[in-house]
Phi, psi and omega in degrees: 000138192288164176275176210244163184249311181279092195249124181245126154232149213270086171237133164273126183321142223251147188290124183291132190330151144281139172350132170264164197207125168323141145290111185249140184237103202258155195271115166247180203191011186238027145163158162315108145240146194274131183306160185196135155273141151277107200253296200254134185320308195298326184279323172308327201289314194302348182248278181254064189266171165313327193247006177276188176289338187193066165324150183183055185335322188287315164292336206260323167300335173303279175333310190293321170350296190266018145262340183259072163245031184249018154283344215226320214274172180259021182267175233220318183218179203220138126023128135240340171233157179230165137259165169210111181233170188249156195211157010108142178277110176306175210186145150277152207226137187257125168322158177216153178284131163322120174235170190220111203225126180253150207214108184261163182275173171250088175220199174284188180226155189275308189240103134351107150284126174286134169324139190077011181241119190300127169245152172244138180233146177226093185338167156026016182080011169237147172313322154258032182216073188232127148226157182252144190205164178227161200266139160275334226189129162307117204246151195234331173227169208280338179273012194261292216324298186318306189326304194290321179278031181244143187100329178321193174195169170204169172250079240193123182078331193111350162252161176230144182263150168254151179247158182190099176325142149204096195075263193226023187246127182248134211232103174239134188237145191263141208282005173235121152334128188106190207267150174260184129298149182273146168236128183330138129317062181200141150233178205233071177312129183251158170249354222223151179285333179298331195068047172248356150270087191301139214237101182280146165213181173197098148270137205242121179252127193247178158199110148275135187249144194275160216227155222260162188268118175255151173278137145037286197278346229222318149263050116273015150273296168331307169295335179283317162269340164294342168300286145014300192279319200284310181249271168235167175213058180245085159172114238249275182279117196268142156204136157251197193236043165228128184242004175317116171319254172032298164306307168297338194283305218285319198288305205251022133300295206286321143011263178319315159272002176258018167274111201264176172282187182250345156289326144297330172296308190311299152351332184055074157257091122036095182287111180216053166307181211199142179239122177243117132313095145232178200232157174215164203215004178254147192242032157244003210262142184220130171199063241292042193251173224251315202273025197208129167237141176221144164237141144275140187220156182276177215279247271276008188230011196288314194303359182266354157097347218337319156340290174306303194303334171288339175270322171294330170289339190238343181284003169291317194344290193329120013268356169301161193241157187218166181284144172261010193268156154073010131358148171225095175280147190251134158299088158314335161303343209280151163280172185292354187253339173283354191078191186254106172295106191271190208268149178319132176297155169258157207253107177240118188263167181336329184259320163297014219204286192305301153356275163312330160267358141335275154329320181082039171274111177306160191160136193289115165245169173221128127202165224028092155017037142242127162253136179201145174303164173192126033218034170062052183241137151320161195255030170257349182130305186315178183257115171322310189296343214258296177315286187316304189305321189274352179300296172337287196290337198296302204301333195278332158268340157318300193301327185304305191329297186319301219266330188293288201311000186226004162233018177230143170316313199184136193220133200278146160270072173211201193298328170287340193271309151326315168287349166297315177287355194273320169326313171329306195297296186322315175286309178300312167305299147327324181297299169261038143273282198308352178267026168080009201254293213235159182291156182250169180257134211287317190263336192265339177095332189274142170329105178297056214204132175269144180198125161270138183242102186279166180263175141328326184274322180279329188271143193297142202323292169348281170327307159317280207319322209275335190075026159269126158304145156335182182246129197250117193279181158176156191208144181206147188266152168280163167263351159293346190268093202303331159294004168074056160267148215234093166264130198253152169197184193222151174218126174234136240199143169226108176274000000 
């Protein structure tokens, strides 16, 4: 095609962003409900209200909870989407046995065995997992073989399996409960004690492996990451509508570990952390953990969500970061004639107040006649706001990256080509200096914070070869933080 003398192109300027918003999830547990977002309370009533398809009175007070704050918060908006998915009332499960099932065909045998002649099978291919059996009778067809190995045993992993014939199934089951080692699916028939005479067959093998006895809450973890795997993981902040210590502990466990190590980031495990919300009623409750905030309420006012109303009150802010301390959460529920109602103070005498901020449990206090939560911590101790802000820069320089590295043609493995990628870190940093996340220096205005930029010349043959960049290094003081804390991090790149 001939080229054109004339070319005109047209671009229009890119639609200015929306506003980013906390991902919010909230959990039911009293039947399958299909994940979904949610903008407005009346459509949340219409699914779990008393007359929807899957009433769910807790949730549904959840919901209004986290749309109805705008008497009390200091934001500028209010929660506007939710997700919400349902689940199976979780239940507890009894350890189960490891099985292993070899299946022979139903024929003849090629070469009959005469009575007094030894056979061997050798399970997965392992060597120490051989059993023997010598023939009483002459066998002639494939389903006489189980027979002869029932009652035997092996060994594998450190559990011993009992074998035990059925039809044409030779069956070994591990005589101990729980997860196992996996065993290939094959075994292998011998003529010879050396194993060197090979038997042909086609045998068809399966091996289920047994599963550790779990509680309740320990499956609705379980359910919660096959949800994960399966459906969705596009969502950050969590609550259900179970506030049973037991549950509140097991949740802000599963939190807490979905954060991976940097020997898993290496690994290509997936960064998907997670923030839990939950509320309690034990004024004893402890669970030192890094990724979960819980408040407290006395048992008659738990219906009152504090949970929600403490998330709804501080996530429009998001991503600026703010103290989660001096807070007012509004009881959502309240109707319009009461005026604006904050969630009930709890009736705590002096040792009990002391209890909770030990535990690093939250909870509505007054004093000189102002109520507000305190002391807006995680239940490790940290500052929520400290936790959200650095979850906040990982996801906000992951994504620069990602947008270098998928708009450029092509990025040299040298001083410029670092520096290009380093451009990842310096915006996601500047970003959060301006979201309140890391201090400005008081005279210059500018972002407290350091970043190495390695050269060419440090990186090693090794590196080169493979085109992984130095470790582009960086340090920042937060602003939240009244002790001059300090967070660090690393961003590593293969161009």
């Amino acid at each position: 095609m001939a080229s054109r003398d004339v070319i005109v192109v047209v671009q229009r300027d890119a639609l200015p962003k929306t506003k980013e918003t906390l991902d919010i999830l909230l959990v039911s547990t009293t039947g399958a409900v299909p994940v979904a977002t949610y903008r407005d309370k009346d459509v949340v009533e219409a699914v779990f209200g008393k007359d929807g398809p899957h009433p769910n009175a807790k949730i549904l007070r959840k919901a209004i909870t986290l749309f109805n704050q705008g008497k009390t918060t200091l934001a500028e908006t209010l929660v506007s989407k939710i997700k919400i998915v349902g689940f199976e009332p979780p239940s507890s499960t009894p350890a189960t046995a490891a099985k292993f099932t070899a299946t022979f065909p139903d024929g003849n045998l090629e070469w009959p065995l005469e009575a007094g002649v030894g056979i061997w099978v050798k399970v997965g291919g392992d060597e120490n997992a051989v059993i023997s059996a010598t023939t009483s009778a002459k066998v002639t067809k494939w389903r006489q073989i189980p027979a002869l190995f029932n009652g035997t045993s092996f060994t594998k992993g450190g559990k011993t399996y009992n074998l035990q014939a059925d039809g044409l199934n030779l069956v070994a089951t591990a005589t101990e409960k729980g997860e196992a080692d996996t065993i290939p699916a094959f075994v292998t028939v011998y003529a010879d004690a050396d194993l060197t005479q090979e038997w042909p067959s086609e045998q068809v093998c399966t091996f289920v492996n047994g599963s550790d006895a779990l509680s309740a809450p320990d499956n609705l973890i379980k359910t919660i990451q096959q949800f994960q795997s399966d459906e969705d993981n596009d969502w950050y902040v969590f609550l259900t509508d179970r506030d049973e210590p037991e549950y509140v502990k097991a949740l802000s466990k599963f939190a807490e570990a979905s954060e991976p190590t940097e020997a898993e980031l290496g690994a290509g495990v997936e960064d998907h952390r997670k923030f839990y919300i939950g509320q309690t009623d034990d004024k004893n409750f402890v669970c030192e953990t890094a990724r979960a905030a819980v408040i407290y309420a006395d048992t008659d006012h738990m219906n009152e969500e504090p949970d929600a109303s403490y998330l709804g009150n501080v996530a429009p802010f998001y991503p600026y970061s703010v103290t989660w301390k001096f807070k007012r959460p509004q009881d959502g529920n309240a109707t319009t004639s009461e005026g604006i109602k904050l969630i009930t103070l709890p009736k705590l005498t002096d040792g009990e107040r002391d209890q909770l901020l030990e535990n690093h449990v939250n909870f509505l206090t007054e004093e000189y006649k102002r109520q507000y939560v305190k002391e807006g911590v995680c239940l490790n101790g940290e500052f929520i706001d400290v936790v959200l802000g650095g979850d906040w820069i990982a996801k906000r320089m992951r994504d620069l990256l990602y947008d270098i590295l998928l708009t450029n043609a092509n990025i040299n493995y040298d001083d410029a080509g670092f520096g290009l990628i380093a451009t990842a870190v310096l915006q996601a940093l500047d970003e959060a200096v301006d979201n309140n996340i890391i201090a400005r220096d008081a005279e210059s205005g500018a972002g407290v914070y350091t970043v190495n930029i390695p050269k060419y010349s440090e990186s090693t043959e090794e590196q080169r070869r493979n085109r992984v960049m130095p470790d582009i290094t960086w340090e920042a003081l937060l602003a939240g933080a009244i002790h001059k804390v300090k967070t660090k991090g690393a961003l590593r790149a293969s161009l």
